[in-house]
N, C-alpha and C positions, 0 to 999 in steps of 0.2 A: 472421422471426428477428430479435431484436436484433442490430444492431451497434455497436460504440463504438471511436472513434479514439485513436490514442497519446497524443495533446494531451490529450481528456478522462479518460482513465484518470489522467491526472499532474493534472490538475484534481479527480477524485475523487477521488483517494489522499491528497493534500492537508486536504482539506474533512474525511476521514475522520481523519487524525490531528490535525487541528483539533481535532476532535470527540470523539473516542476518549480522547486524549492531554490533552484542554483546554488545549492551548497554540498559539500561530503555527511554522506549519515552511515554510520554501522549501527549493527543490527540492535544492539542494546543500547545505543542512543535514544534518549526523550526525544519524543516528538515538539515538545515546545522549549527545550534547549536547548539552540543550536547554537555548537561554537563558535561561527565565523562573526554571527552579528550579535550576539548577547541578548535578543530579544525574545528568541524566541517563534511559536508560533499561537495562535491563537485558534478556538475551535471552528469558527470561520476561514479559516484557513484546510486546516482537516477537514469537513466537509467539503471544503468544493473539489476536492479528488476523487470525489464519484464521478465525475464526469469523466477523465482520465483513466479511472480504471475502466469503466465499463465501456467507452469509444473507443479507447486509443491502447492501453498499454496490454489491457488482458482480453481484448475487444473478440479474439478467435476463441476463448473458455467461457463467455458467458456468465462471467460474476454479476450476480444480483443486492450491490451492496446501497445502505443506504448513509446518512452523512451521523444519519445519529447513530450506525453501527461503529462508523468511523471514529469519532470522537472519544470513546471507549479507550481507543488504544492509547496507552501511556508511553511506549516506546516504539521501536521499529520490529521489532519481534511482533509484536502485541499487530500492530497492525495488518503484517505477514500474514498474520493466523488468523485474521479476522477476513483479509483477501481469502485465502485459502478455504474458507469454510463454506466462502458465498460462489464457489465454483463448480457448479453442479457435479457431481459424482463420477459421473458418465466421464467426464472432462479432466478428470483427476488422474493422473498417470502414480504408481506406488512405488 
């Protein structure tokens, strides 16, 4: 069974809205204020990274997340912890 620690899921989630997003975010950046373009993101936007997490980025832990879970998160910590939660247990290294 994979497992993955708290640290690397905020390392993942990062790399993944690097990647997703095309821009730099740390951890205590808002999700809808990004520097690079002044716009922002919109919760249609946050939402459609369930597909991302649960295919592609965290696809071997089995995160069961949903886009109205998503949305919730205000910052990139916030969303970290909202991945991290929807990781079943089993899958959770400490």
């Amino acid at each position: 069974m994979n497992t993955i620690t708290k640290e690397e899921v905020r390392e993942q989630t990062i790399t993944m809205l690097e990647t997703e997003w095309n821009t730099e975010l740390f951890e205590n950046k808002s999700l809808r204020l990004l520097p690079t373009d002044g716009l922002g993101k919109c919760d249609k936007d946050i939402r459609a990274l369930e597909g991302p997490i649960e295919s592609n980025y965290f696809s071997d832990f089995h995160p069961d997340v949903s886009g109205d879970q998503l949305i919730a998160a205000k910052d990139v910590n916030d969303l970290c912890d909202i991945i991290w939660d929807a990781i079943p247990k089993g899958n959770r290294s400490v």
